[in-house]
N, C-alpha and C positions, 0 to 999 in steps of 0.2 A: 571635421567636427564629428565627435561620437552621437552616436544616439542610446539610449538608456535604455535595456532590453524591459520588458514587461515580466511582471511574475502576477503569481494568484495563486494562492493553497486554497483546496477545496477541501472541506471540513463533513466526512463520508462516516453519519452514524450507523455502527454495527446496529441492523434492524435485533429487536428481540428473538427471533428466532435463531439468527444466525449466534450469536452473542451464548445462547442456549446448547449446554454440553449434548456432545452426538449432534447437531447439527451445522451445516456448511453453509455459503450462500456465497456471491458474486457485487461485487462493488463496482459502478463504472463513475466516470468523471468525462465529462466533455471536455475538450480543448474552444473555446469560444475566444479567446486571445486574439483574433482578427489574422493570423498566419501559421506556418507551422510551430510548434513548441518541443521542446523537450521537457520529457519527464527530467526536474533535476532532487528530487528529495520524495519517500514515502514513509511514512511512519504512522507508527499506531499509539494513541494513547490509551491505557488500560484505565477503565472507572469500576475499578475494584481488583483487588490481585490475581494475577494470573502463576499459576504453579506449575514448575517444569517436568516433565515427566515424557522419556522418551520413547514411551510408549500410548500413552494417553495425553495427545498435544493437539495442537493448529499451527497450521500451516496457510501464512501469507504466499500471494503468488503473485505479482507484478508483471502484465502481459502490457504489448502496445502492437493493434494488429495482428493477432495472436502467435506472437513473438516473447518467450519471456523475457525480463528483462530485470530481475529480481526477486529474491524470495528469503523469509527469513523464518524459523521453526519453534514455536515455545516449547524447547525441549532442551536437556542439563547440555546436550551437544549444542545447540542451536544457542539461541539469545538466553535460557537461562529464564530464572523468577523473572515478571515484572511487578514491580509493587503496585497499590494502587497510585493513579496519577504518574508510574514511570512512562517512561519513551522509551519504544524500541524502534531502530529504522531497517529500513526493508536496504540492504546492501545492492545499488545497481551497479546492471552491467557498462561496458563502456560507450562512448559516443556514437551515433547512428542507429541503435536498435532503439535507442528511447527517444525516436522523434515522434511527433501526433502531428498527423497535421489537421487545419483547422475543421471543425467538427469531428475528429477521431475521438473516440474512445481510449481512455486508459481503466482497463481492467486489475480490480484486485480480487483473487478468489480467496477465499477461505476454505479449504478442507482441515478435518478433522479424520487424528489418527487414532485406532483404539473407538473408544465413545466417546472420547475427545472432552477439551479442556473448555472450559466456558469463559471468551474472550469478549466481554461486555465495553465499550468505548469507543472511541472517534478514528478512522482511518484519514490522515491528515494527506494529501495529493499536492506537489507543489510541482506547477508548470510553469515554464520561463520562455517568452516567445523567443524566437532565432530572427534575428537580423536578418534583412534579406539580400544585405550587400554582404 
């Protein structure tokens, strides 16, 4: 008999500050799932557009442990426009650098490049508990 792993997306809004061009700030999420979990999806949704520019951008950064373990660029290299209401996901790395275990943190940073892009909207954290068989 299988057992059906656990998930939870934690719903992480960009504070105003951070959200505000030329400024960066640090997102974290607990793992509370009652075991270890894996990060398995990050994504940002943009509430209002976001415009690419490879010099004047934000930079997501997906650590576990301060480990990264994903990162994705508003820039014409990087993800490119997000419109308002798009989804952009944070592309992770492979199995075992994105485990939490329980009480760990999953950190998303925000830096900005240039005076940077103003990325107003939801950092969406989705953790899936690990079996323990």
């Amino acid at each position: 008999m299988s057992i059906q792993n656990d998930t939870h997306t934690a719903a992480l809004y960009v504070p105003v500050n951070s959200a505000t061009a030329g400024n960066g700030d640090d997102l974290y999420c607990v793992n509370r799932l009652g075991g270890k979990a894996k990060v398995s999806a990050v994504d940002f949704i943009a509430d209002g557009a976001v415009t690419a520019n490879d010099s004047n951008n934000a930079t997501f950064t997906c650590t576990v442990a301060g480990v990264s373990v994903g990162a994705m660029t508003t820039s014409t290299t990087g993800t490119g426009d997000i419109a308002d209401g798009g989804v952009a996901s944070i592309t992770l790395s492979g199995a075992g650098s994105n485990l939490v275990a329980e009480g760990g943190a999953v950190k998303v940073a925000i830096t900005k490049g240039g005076s940077g892009v103003a990325v107003a909207g939801t950092v969406a954290v989705t953790l899936e508990r690990v079996r323990a068989d």
